[in-house]
Every structure is written in structure tokens, then in C-alpha cells.
C-alpha positions as CSV (number, residue, x, y, z in Angstrom):
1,X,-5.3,33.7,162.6
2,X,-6.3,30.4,162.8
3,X,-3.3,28.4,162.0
4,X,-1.4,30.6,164.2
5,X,-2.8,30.1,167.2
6,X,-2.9,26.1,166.8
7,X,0.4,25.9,165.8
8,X,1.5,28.3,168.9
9,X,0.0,26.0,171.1
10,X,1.6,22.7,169.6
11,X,4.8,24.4,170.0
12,X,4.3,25.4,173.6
13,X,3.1,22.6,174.1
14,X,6.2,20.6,172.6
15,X,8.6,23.6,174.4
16,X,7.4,22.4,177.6
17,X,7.6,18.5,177.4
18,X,11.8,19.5,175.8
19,X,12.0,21.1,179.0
20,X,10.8,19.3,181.6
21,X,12.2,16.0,180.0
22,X,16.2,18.1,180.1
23,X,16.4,17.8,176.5
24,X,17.7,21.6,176.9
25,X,19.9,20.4,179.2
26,X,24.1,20.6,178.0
27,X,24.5,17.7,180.3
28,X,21.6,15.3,179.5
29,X,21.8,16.0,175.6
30,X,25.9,14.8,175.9
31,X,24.8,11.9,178.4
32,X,22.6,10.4,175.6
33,X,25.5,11.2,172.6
34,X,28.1,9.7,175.0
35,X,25.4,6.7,176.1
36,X,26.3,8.2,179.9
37,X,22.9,9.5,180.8
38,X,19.9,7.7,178.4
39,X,17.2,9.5,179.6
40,X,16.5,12.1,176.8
41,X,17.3,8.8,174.6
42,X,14.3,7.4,176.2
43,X,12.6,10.1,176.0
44,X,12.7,10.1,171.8
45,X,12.2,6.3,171.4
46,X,8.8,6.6,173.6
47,X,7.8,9.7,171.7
48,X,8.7,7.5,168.0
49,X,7.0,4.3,169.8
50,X,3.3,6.1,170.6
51,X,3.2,8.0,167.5
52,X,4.2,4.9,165.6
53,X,1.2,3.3,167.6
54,X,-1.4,6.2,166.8
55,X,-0.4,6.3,163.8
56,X,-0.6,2.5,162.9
57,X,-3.7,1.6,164.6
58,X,-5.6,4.6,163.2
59,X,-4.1,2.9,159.4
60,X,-4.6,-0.3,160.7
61,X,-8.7,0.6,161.4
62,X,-9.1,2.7,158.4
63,X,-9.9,5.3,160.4
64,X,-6.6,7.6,159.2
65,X,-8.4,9.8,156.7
66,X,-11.2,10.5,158.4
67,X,-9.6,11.5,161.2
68,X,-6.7,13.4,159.4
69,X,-4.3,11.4,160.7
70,X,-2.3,10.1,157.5
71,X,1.2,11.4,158.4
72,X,3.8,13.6,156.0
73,X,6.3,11.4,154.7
74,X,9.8,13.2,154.6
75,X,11.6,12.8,150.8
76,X,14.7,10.5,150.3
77,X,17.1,13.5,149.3
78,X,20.0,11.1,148.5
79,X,23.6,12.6,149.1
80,X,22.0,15.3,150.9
81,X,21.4,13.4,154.2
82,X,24.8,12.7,154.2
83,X,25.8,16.0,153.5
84,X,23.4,17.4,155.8
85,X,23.7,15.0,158.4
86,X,27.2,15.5,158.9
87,X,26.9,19.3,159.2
88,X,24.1,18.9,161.8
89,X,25.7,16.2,163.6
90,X,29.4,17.8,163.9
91,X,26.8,21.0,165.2
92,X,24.6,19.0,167.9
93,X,28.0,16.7,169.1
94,X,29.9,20.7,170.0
95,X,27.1,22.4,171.0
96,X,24.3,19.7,172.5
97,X,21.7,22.1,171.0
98,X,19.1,21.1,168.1
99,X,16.6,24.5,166.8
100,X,14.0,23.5,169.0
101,X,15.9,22.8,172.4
102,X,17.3,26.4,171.6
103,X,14.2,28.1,171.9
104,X,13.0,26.1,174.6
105,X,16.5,26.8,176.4
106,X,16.1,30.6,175.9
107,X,12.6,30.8,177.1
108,X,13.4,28.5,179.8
109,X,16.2,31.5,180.6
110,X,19.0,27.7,181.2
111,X,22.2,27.9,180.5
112,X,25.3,29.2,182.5
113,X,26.4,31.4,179.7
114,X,25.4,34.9,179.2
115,X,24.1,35.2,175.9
116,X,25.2,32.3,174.5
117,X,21.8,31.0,173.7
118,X,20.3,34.5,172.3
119,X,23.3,34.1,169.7
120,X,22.6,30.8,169.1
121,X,18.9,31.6,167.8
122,X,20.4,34.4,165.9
123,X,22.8,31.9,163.9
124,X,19.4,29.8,163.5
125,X,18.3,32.0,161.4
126,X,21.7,32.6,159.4
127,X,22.1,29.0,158.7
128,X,18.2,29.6,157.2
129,X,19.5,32.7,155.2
130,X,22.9,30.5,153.9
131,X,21.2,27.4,152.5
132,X,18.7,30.3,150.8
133,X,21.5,30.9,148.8
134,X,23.4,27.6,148.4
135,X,20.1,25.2,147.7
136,X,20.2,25.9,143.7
137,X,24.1,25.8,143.6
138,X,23.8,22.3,145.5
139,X,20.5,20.8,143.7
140,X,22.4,21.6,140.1
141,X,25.3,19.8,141.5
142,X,23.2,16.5,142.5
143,X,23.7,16.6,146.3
144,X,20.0,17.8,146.8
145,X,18.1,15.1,144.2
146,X,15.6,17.0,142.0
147,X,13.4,14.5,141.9
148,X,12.5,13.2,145.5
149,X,10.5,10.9,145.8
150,X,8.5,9.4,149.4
151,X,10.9,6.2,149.7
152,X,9.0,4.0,152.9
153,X,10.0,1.0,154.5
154,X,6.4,-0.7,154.1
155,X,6.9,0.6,150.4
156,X,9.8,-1.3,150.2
157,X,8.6,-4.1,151.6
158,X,5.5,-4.2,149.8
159,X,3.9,-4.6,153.4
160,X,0.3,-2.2,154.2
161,X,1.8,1.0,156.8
162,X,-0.4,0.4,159.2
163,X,1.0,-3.2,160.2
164,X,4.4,-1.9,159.7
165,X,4.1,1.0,161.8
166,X,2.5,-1.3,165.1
167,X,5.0,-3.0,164.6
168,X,7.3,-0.6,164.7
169,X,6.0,1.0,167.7
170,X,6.1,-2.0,169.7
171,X,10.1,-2.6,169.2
172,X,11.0,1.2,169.6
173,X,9.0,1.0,173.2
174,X,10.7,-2.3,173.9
175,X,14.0,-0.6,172.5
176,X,13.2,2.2,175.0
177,X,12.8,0.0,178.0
178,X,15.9,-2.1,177.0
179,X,17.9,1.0,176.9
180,X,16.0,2.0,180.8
181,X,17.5,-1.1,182.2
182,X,20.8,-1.3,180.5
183,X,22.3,1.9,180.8
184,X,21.9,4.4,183.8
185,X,20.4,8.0,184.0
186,X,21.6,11.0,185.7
187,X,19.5,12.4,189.1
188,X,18.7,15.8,190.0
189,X,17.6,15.8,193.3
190,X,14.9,18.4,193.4
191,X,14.6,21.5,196.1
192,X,11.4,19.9,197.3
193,X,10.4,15.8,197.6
194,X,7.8,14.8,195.4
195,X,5.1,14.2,197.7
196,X,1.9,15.0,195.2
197,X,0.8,15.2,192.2
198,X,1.5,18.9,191.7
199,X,5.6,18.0,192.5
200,X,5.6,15.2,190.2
201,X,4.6,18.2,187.8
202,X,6.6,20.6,188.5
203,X,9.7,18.2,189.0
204,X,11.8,17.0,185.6
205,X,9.5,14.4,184.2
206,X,10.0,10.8,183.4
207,X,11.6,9.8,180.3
208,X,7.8,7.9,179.5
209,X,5.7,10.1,180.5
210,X,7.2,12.8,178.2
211,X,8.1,11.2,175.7
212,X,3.9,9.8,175.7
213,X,3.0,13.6,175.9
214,X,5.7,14.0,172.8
215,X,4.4,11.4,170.4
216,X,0.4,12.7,171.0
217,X,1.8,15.8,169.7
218,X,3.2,14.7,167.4
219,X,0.0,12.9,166.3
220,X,-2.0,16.4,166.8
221,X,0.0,18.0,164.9
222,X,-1.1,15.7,161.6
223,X,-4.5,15.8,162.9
224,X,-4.1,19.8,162.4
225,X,-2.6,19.3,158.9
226,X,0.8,20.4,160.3
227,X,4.3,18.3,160.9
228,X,5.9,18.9,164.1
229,X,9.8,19.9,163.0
230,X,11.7,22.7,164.3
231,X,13.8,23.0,161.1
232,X,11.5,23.4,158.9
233,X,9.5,25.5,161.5
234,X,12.3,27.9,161.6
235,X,12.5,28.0,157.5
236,X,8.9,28.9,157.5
237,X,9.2,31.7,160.3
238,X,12.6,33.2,158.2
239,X,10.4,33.2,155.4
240,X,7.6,34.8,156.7
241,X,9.6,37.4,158.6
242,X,11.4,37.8,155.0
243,X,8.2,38.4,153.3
244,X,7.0,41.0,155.9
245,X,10.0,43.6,155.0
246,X,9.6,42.8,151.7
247,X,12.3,40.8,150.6
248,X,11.1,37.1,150.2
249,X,13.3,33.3,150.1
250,X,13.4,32.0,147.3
251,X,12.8,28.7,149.5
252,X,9.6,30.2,150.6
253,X,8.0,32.4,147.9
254,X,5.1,32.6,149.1
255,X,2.8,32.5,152.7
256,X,0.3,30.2,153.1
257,X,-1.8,28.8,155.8
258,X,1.0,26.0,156.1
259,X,3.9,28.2,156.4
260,X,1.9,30.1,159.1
261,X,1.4,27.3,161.2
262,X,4.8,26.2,160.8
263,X,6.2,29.7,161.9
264,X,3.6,29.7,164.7
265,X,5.3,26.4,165.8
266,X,8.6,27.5,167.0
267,X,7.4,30.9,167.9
268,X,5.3,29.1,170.3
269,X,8.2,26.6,171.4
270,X,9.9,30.2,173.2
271,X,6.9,30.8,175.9
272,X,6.6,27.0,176.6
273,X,9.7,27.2,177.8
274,X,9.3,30.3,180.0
275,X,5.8,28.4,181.7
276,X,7.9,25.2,181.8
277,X,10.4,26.9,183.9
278,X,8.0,29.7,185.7
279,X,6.5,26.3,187.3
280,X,9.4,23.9,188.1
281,X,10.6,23.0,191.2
282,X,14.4,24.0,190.8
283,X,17.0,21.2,191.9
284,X,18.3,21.1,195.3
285,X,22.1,22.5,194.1
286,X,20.3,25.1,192.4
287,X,18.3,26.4,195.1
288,X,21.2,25.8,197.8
289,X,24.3,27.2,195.5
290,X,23.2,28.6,192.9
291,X,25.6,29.1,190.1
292,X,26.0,32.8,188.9
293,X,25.7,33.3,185.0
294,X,29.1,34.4,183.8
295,X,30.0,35.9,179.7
296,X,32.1,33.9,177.9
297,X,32.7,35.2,174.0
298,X,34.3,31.8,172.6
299,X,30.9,29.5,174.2
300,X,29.0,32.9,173.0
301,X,30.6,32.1,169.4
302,X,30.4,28.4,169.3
303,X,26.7,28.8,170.1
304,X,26.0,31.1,166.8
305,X,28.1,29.2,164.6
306,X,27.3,25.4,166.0
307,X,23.3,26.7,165.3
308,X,24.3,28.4,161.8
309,X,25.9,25.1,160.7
310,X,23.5,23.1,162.6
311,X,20.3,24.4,160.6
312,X,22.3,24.6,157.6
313,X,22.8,20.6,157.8
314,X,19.0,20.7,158.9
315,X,17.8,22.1,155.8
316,X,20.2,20.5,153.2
317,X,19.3,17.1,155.1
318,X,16.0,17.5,155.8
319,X,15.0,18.0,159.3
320,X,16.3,18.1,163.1
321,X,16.0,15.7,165.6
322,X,12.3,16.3,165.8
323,X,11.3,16.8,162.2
324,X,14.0,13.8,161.3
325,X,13.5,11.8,163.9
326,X,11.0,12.0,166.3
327,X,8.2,13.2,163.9
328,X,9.4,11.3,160.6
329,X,10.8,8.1,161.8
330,X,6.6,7.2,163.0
331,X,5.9,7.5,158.9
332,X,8.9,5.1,158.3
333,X,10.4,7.2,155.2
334,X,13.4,5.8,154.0
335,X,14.8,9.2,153.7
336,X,14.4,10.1,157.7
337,X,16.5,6.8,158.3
338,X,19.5,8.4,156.3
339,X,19.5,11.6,158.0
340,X,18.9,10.5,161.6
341,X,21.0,8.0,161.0
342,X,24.0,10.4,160.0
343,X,24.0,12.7,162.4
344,X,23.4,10.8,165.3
345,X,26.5,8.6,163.9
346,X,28.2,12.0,163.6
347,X,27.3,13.7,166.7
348,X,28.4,10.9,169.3
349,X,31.3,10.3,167.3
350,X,32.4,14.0,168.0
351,X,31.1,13.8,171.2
352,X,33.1,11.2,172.3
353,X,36.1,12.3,170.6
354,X,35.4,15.7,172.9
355,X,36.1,13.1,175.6
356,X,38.9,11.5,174.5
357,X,40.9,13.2,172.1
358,X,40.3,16.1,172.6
359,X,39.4,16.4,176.4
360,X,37.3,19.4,175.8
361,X,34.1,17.7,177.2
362,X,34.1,16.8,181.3
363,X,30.7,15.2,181.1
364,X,30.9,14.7,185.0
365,X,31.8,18.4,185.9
366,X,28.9,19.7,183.3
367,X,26.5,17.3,185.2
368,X,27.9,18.7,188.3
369,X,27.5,22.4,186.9
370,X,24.1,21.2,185.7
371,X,22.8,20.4,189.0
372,X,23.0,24.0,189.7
373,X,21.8,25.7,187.1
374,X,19.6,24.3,184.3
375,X,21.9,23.8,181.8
């Protein structure tokens, strides 16, 4: 019961900094693919930066196993982060949606589209129950390597983590405040001025502020013996639902204290998003012209099958954007390099292409339609 109810909580707590940052938001997640709107950018590299920090100092002070903060290093996986990033990248650059912005976006009822997110979670978990079946086929083939090994950056430099990782922290938050005064950031003007404390809190936060409450997280999670990724998160939670009707994964045989807590996780992403958006103060569009939720069945479609192929390229490749990047890129692994890499490559090549091949993306009408609903 325990791990359940600690990884619940990490999740909400996660659920609500995704959505009071916009990282559920269509708009902002194509404004930082497109380099138009940086903020949810920002938002990761401060997130990377503090855990980095934590993560580094406690290293650095020899403190890290004592305090159970010696992070999970993701695998290299070789071909697979190509393969994987690709599939997740061409996903995220049509869509704008990683697993846990999904949840987060469902609980947080955004989206202009009825249904389109509830069919997105259920292709979630269909891209969970295809790689079930394709993992062997592909490991036998060599795209998933067999034998995969914790490939680091201090490892390859023959340099102790701790100094590598402060380091580390220190260029992404420069990187992050680089990107803050190079490139501009789309405003919501809110309903009501933030005049206190309690409207700074219940307004979209700042880019630092969440993405500080992010990388603690991300730290508490270790601390709790956990990793902080949706993907995996959602393999665990498939696997334990799987197990419950008495037909278990073959990627998850069995449940354990771990795969409870990672299930928890993302189950607990789906109310931190309802509180996030229970207490927000709604923009000023939204309040004064609201924009009516109308159904759609191709954006129903492309939500399921972007989020089947999206977690598909998730689990070949190894993680989302949080278990790939925001929680793995802290542990420099070699292996989270490769995959973030890819599909962030991937996704703002499509994304752009959306733009100007294709014209299917507007980026300044969905900011528009964004500022009145939450997207």
C-alpha cells in the first residue's frame, strides 16, 4: 500500500507542475518544437539543471547513498533509440502530446476536442500492448541490444559523476536562461491580475519556478527508490492491470513493490491535473469567450494513433520526455542522449514541416484558440 500511495503523490505532484507550466498545452508544446514559444523548453532545462545539481552535490559530498539519492541510469539500447526515437518523435511533432501531458491534459478536462484525449490514453495503452508482442521479434533481430549496458558520460570520460553532473547543471541552467533571453514566450493574460501570492498560484507558473518544483521531484522520486518516467510508468500500470484479469506481459511477469509504484505514478498524474485545473485562474479569452468543445473523428483518431505509436517509440527507445530526458539526462547515461536526441530532432523536424510543407499547423491561430480554452 505503501508504494502506492508515494508514487500517487509524485505523480500528482508532477501532473500539476505539467499543468500549470502549459506543457499540456497544443500551443506551447508546438511553440517549443517550432522554437516560437520556449517556455515549456525552459521549463525541462531548469527541471534537468536542479536535478543535475541535487544529484551532483549529494555525489560530490558522499552523502548520495545514505540519502538514497544515487540515480537510475537508463541502458544504451543501440539501434533502438533510433528506432524508437523516430516513432516517438514523428508521434509528439503531429500530436504535441507525450504519456504524461495526456494524463495531465485529461484530468485537467483541456483540449478543444471532444474525446480526443480519452482516445489518446486508450492508444497509450495499445502502443504498451504492441511492443508486448514485437520486443522478442526486435531484440532477436539486434535493434533492441541484448546486452545493455549503463554507458555514462563521466564513464566515458573517466571523470567521478558527481563533478560531471555540477557541472552539468550549471550549463543546462545557463542554457535555460540563454534560451529566456534569446527567444520569446507566448502570454496568457489571465481573468484576474496577479496581485498575491495566492494569483501567482493559481496563474500558469513561471518556466523556473516549475521547472525547480520538477527537478525536486525528480530527485524524490530516487530518494523513494522510484524513477520519475511516464513510459515506463504506463508499462508498469498495463502490466499490472494485465496481471489483475489474469493474463500477464511478458514484459512484466511479475508485480513487485517497483512496478506498483511505477503504476501508482501515472495513475496519480490524472487527479493532479484535475486539482491543477480545479484551482487556476482561467485566462482572460477563456473567461470572456469561451470556446465551446466541438467532436471531431480525424483529431479523435490522430490522438489514439499519435499515442499508440508514440509509446510504442517510448518503449522500444527507452523512455518519454520525462523518463528520457528530464529524469535521465540528470544521471548523464549515454543511452538518454541518443533517444532525446532523436526524437526531439524528429519531432521539430515534423513540426516544422507541418508549417511549411504541409501547412497543416497555424501555430498563431492554435495560440489564439489556446487562449480560450486550455489547450
Amino acid at each position: 500500500m505503501v508504494p502506492f500511495i508515494t508514487g500517487a503523490l509524485t505523480g500528482a505532484g508532477f501532473g500539476v507542475v505539467l499543468y500549470k507550466v502549459g506543457a499540456t498545452r497544443y500551443s506551447r508544446v508546438m511553440g517549443m518544437l517550432t522554437l516560437r514559444d520556449t517556455k515549456v523548453m525552459k521549463f525541462a532545462f531548469t527541471a534537468i539543471a536542479v536535478a543535475s545539481l541535487l544529484y551532483g552535490l549529494a555525489a560530490a559530498t558522499g552523502l548520495a547513498a545514505g540519502l538514497h539519492l544515487v540515480p537510475r541510469t537508463m541502458p544504451f539500447l543501440g539501434w533502438a533509440h533510433v528506432l524508437g526515437g523516430v516513432l516517438f518523435g514523428a508521434a509528439m511533432g503531429v500530436s504535441g502530446l507525450c504519456p504524461g501531458t495526456c494524463v495531465a491534459k485529461f484530468g485537467g478536462r483541456g483540449g478543444a476536442t471532444k474525446g480526443q484525449t480519452p482516445a489518446a490514453i486508450a492508444g497509450l495503452f495499445v502502443g504498451v500492448l504492441v511492443y508486448n508482442v514485437l520486443k522478442a521479434p526486435l531484440t532477436d533481430v539486434g535493434i533492441i541490444a541484448a546486452n545493455q549496458k549503463p554507458l555514462t558520460l563521466p564513464g566515458l570520460l573517466g571523470l567521478p559523476y558527481g563533478a560531471v553532473a555540477l557541472l552539468f547543471g550549471a550549463v543546462m541552467l545557463a542554457v535555460a536562461f540563454a534560451v529566456d533571453r534569446l527567444t520569446p514566450e507566448h502570454e496568457f493574460a489571465p481573468a484576474r491580475a496577479k496581485t498575491s501570492v495566492v494569483d501567482w498560484l493559481r496563474g500558469e507558473w513561471s518556466w523556473a519556478a516549475a521547472g525547480t518544483v520538477g527537478g525536486v521531484l525528480v530527485v524524490l522520486a530516487t530518494a523513494q527508490g522510484g524513477y520519475l518516467g511516464f513510459s515506463g510508468a504506463l508499462l508498469a500500470l498495463t502490466g499490472f492491470i494485465a496481471s489483475a484479469i489474469g493474463l500477464p506481459l511478458e514484459v512484466v511477469p511479475t508485480i513487485t513493490d517497483d512496478i506498483v509504484w511505477r503504476a501508482a505514478l501515472i495513475v496519480g498524474v490524472l487527479p493532479g491535473g484535475l486539482l491543477a485545473s480545479a484551482l487556476s485562474n482561467p485566462s482572460k479569452a477563456a473567461a470572456e469567450s469561451p470556446l465551446p468543445k466541438t467532436f471531431h473523428a480525424p483529431v479523435v483518431a490522430k490522438g489514439f494513433f499519435s499515442a499508440a505509436g508514440m509509446t510504442l517509440g517510448a518503449m522500444i527507445g527507452g523512455g518519454c520526455t520525462t523518463g528520457a530526458f528530464i529524469s535521465a539526462w540528470p544521471t548523464l547515461s549515454l543511452g538518454s542522449f541518443a533517444m532525446a536526441g532523436t526524437f526531439f530532432a524528429v519531432s521539430m523536424g515534423v513540426s516544422t514541416g507541418r508549417i511549411y510543407v504541409s501547412k497543416t499547423l497555424d501555430l498563431a491561430q492554435a495560440q489564439a484558440e489556446g487562449d480560450r480554452v486550455y489547450d
